[in-house]
C-alpha positions in Angstrom: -7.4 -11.6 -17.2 -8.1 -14.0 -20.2 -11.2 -14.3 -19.4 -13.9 -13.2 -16.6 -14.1 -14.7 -14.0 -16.2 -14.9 -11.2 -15.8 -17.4 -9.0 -14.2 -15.9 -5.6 -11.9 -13.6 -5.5 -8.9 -15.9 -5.1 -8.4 -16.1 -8.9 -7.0 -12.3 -9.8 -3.7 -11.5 -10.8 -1.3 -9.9 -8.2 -1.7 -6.0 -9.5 1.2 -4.2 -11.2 2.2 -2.8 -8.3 2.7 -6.0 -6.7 4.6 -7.5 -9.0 7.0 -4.2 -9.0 7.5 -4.9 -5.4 8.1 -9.0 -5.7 10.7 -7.7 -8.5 12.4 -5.9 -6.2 11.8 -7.1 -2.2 14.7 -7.6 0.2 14.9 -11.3 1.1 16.7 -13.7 4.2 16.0 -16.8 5.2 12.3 -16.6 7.3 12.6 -19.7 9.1 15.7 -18.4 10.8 13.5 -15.0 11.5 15.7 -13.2 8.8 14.1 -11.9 6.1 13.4 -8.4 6.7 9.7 -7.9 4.0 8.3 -11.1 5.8 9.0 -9.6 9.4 8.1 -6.0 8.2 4.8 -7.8 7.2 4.1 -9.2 10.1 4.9 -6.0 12.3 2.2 -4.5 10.2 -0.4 -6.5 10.1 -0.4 -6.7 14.3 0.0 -3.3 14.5 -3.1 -2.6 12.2 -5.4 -5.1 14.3 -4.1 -4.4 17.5 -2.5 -7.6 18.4 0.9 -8.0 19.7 2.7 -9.8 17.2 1.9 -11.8 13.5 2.5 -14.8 11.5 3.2 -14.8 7.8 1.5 -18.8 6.9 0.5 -19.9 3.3 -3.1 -19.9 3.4 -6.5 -19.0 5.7 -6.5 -22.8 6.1 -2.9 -23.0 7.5 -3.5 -20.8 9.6 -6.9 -21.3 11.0 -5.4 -25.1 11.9 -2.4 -23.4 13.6 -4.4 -21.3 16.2 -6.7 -24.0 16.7 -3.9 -26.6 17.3 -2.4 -23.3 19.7 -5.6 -23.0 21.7 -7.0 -26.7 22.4 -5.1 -30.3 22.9 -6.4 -33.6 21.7 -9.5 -34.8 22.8 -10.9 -30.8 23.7 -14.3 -29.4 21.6 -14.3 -26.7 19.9 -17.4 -25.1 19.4 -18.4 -23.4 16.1 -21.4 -22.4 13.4 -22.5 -25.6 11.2 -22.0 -23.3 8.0 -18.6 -21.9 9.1 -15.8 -21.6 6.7 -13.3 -24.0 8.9 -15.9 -26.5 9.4 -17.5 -27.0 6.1 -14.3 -26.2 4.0 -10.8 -26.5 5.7 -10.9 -30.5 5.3 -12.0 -31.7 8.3 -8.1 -30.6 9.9 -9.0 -29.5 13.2 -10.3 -33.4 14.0 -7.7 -35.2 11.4 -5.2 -33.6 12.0 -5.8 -32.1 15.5 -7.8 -34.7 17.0 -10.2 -31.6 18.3 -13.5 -32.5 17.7 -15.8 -29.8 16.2 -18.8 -29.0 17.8 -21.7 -27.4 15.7 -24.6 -25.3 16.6 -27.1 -23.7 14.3 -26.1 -19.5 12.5 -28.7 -17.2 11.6 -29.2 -15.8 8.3 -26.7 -13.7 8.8 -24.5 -16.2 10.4 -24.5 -15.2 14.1 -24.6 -18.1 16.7 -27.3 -17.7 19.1 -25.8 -16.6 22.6 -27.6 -19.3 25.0 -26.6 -22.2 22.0 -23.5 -21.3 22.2 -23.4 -21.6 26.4 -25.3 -24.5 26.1 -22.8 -26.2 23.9 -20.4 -25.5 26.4 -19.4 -29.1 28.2 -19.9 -30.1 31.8 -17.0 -31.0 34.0 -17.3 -34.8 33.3 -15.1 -37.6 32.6 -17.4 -38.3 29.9 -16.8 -35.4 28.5 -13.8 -33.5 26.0 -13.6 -29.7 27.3 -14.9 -27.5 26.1 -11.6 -25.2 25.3 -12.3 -22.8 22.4 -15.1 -20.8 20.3 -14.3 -20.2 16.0 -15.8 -17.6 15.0 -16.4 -16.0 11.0 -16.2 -12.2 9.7 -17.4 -12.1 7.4 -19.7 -15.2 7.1 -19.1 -16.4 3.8 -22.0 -19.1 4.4 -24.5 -16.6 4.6 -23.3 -14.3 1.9 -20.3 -12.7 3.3 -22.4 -10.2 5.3 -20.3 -8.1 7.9 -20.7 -8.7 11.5 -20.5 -6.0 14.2 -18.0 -5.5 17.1 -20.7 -5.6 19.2 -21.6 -9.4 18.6 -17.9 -10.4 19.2 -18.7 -8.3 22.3 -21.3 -10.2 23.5 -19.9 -13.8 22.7 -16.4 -12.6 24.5 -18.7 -11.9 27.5 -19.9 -15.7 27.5 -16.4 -17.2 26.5 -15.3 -15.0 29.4 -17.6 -17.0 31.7 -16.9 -20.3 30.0 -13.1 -20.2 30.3 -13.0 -20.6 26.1 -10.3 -18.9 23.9 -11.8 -17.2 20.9 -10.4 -17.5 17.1 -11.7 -15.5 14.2 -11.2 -16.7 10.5 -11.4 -13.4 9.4 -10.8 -14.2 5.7 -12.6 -11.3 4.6 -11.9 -9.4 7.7 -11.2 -6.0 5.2 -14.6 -6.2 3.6 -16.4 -6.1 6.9 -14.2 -3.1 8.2 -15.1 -1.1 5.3 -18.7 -2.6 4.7 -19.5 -1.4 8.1 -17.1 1.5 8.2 -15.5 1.0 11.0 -10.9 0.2 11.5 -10.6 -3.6 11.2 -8.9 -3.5 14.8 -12.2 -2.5 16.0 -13.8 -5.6 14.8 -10.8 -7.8 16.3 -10.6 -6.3 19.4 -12.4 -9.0 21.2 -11.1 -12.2 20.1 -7.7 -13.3 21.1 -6.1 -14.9 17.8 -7.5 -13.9 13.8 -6.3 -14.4 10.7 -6.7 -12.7 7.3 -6.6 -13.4 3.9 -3.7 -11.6 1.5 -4.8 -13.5 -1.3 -8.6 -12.7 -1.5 -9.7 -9.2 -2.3 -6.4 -7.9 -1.3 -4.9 -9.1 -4.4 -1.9 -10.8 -3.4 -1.1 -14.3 -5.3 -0.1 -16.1 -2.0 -0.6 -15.7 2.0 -2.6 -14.9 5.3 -2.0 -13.6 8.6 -2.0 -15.2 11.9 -2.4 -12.5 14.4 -2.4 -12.7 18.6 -0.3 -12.4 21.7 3.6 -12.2 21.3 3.6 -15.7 23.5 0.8 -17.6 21.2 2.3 -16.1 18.0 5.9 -17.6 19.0 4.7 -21.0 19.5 2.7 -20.9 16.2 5.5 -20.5 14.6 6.8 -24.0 15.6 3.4 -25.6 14.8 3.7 -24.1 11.2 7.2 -25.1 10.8 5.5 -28.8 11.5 2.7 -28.4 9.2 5.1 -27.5 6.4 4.6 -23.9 6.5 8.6 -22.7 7.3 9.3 -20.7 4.4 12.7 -19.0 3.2 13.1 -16.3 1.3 9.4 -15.5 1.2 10.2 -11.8 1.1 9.2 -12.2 -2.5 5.6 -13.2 -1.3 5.5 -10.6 1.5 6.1 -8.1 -1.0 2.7 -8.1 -2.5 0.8 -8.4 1.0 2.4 -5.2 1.9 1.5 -3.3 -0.7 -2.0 -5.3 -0.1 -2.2 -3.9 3.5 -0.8 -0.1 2.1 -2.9 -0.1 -1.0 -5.8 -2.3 -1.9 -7.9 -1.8 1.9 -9.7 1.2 0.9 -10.7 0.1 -2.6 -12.7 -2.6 -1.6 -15.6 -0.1 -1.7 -15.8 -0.3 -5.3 -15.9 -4.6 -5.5 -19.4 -3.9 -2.9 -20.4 -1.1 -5.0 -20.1 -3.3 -7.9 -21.7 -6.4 -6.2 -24.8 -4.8 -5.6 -24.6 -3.6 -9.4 -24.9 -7.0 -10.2 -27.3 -8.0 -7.9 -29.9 -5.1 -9.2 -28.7 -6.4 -12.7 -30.1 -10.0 -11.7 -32.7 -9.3 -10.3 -34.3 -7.8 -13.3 -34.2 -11.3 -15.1 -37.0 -13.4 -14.9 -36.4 -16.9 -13.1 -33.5 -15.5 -11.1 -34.5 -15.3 -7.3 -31.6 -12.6 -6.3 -32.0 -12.3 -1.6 -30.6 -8.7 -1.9 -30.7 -8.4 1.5 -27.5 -10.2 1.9 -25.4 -8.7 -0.5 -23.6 -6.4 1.4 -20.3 -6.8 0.6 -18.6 -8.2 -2.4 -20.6 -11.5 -3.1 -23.9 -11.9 -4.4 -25.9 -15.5 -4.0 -28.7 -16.0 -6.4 -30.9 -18.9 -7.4 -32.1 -19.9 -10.5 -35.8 -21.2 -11.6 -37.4 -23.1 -14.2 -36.0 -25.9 -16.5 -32.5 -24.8 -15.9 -29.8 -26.3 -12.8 -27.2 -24.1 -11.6 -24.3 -26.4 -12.5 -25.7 -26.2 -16.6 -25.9 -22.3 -15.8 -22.4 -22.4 -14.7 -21.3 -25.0 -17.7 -23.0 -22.5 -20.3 -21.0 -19.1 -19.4 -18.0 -20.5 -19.4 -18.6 -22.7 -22.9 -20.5 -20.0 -24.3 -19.6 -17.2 -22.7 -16.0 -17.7 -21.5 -17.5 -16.3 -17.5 -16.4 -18.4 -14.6 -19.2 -18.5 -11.7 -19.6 -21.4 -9.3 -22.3 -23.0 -7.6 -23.2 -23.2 -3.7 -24.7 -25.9 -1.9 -27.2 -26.7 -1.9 -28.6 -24.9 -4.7 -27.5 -21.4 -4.7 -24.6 -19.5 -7.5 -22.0 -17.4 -6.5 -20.6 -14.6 -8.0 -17.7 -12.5 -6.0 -16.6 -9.4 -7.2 -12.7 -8.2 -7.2 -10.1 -6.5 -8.6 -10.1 -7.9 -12.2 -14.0 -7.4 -12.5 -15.5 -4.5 -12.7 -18.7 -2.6 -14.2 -18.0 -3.6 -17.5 -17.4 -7.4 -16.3 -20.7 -6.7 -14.1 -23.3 -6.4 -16.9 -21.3 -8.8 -19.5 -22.3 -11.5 -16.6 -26.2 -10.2 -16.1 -26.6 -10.0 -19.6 -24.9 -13.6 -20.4 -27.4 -14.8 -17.8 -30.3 -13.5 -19.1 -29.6 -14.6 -22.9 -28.9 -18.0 -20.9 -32.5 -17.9 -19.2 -34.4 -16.9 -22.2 -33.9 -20.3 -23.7 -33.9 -22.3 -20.0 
């Protein structure tokens, strides 16, 4: 890269590898269901989740708003964290787009809804009233640091969307981090929502893409809904490409962006005026605040003028930093040490 950077883990580069594989991938037309990477995709992202069937869709976004336009109608509630990825970032598309009105209850600090909030929130049978249709959940919870949350949570809230008639959706962005942060098969984590997508395009490496993943029945029907959202794509073999090789290749290796995230997180917390929660960092970002007579936005402005290091600031008051592909050790300490020249004269 041309300079390090920081700020999620959407900016690397597709690997070599990838790029080998776009070269060369098979292509067909995928809105008429014929182009053999995207379906071979597809067939392997289900199979590696346990789900019946997948959906190749441009973003987390796209399809986050495509299973929740497949689970509730107009007028319905869904009922999700406050700090939740398709709440605070997706644009408001669920209710604009979707007319289903978001519902909000309170995480924890490691962004688990509370079992009796979330039954509470559930709506009476009253004409007053939307239903009460579905519950979003988050794995892992970038709000709260992206720490991983165990099966055994998903467990427990299936139990009380169980009793609650609710459909369950996981933006599982990050799903791959959480499998391997907790050291468990991703299907395990999945195996008790009915719908969950996954990022290509975040520490897998690949330049474009998620996964939609549920029943054959709901997956089918998506399809249509992503067709009206924009989302029919032709020969996006090319783009398939890489997320196979993603799926084949880059799983395992996320060990070495949390290894390196807690690098940085001892590095920071060496320096004096940076307030680093390391209790959270236990995948591959780090939140960290900053004291004295410095804000994090001219913290931010500095490394990239002065340093040429991307990082990015969280509301309300927190930075960022996400590890990847493109930043390792080396990158690690070039970024504590910038920030410690930077605090020294703060």
């Amino acid at each position: 890269m041309d300079r390090i950077d920081f700020r999620s883990d959407t900016v690397g580069w597709p690997t070599p590898e990838m790029r080998e594989a776009m070269a060369t991938a098979r292509v067909g037309d995928d809105v008429y269901g014929e182009d053999p990477t995207v379906n071979e995709l597809e067939a392997l992202a289900a199979e590696r989740l346990g789900k019946e069937a997948g959906l190749f869709v441009t973003s987390g976004t796209q399809g986050n708003l495509v299973a929740v336009l497949g689970h509730a109608r107009r007028g319905d509630e869904a009922i999700l964290g406050y700090e939740s990825h398709i709440f605070q970032w997706e644009v408001g598309g669920m209710a604009s787009i979707g007319g289903i009105l978001p519902h909000t209850i309170p995480t924890d600090a490691m962004g688990r809804m509370d079992l009796a909030a979330v039954e509470a929130a559930v709506r009476e049978d009253d004409d007053h009233y939307g239903h009460s249709t579905l519950l979003l959940v988050e794995n892992t919870f970038g709000g709260r640091g992206g720490i991983p949350l165990p099966a055994d949570y998903f467990a427990a809230l299936k139990e009380v969307a169980g009793r609650n008639s609710l459909a369950v959706h996981l933006d599982g962005a990050r799903l791959f981090n959480a499998a391997v942060a907790l050291g468990v098969e991703a299907r395990e984590l999945v195996a008790d929502v009915d719908t969950v997508t996954f990022c290509l395009s975040k520490g897998l490496c690949a330049p474009v893409g998620s996964i939609l993943c549920g029943p054959a029945d709901f997956i089918k029907e998506a399809r249509r809904t992503r067709k009206s959202l924009g989302g029919g794509m032709r020969q996006a073999g090319i783009l398939a490409a890489a997320g196979l090789v993603a799926l084949t290749s880059m799983i395992d290796r996320l060990a070495v962006d949390h290894e390196n995230a807690r690098r940085l997180a001892d590095k920071l917390g060496t320096i004096d005026g940076v307030n680093v929660p390391k209790e959270t960092v236990r995948t591959n970002i780090v939140f960290f605040r900053v004291e004295g007579g410095i804000s994090p936005q001219d913290l931010c402005s500095r490394l990239d003028e002065e340093y040429a290091i991307g990082l990015d600031t969280y509301p309300p008051d927190y930075l960022r930093a996400v590890t990847h592909f493109w930043v390792g050790e080396k990158e690690v300490g070039a970024l504590a040490d910038a920030v410690a020249e930077i605090m020294k004269t703060a």
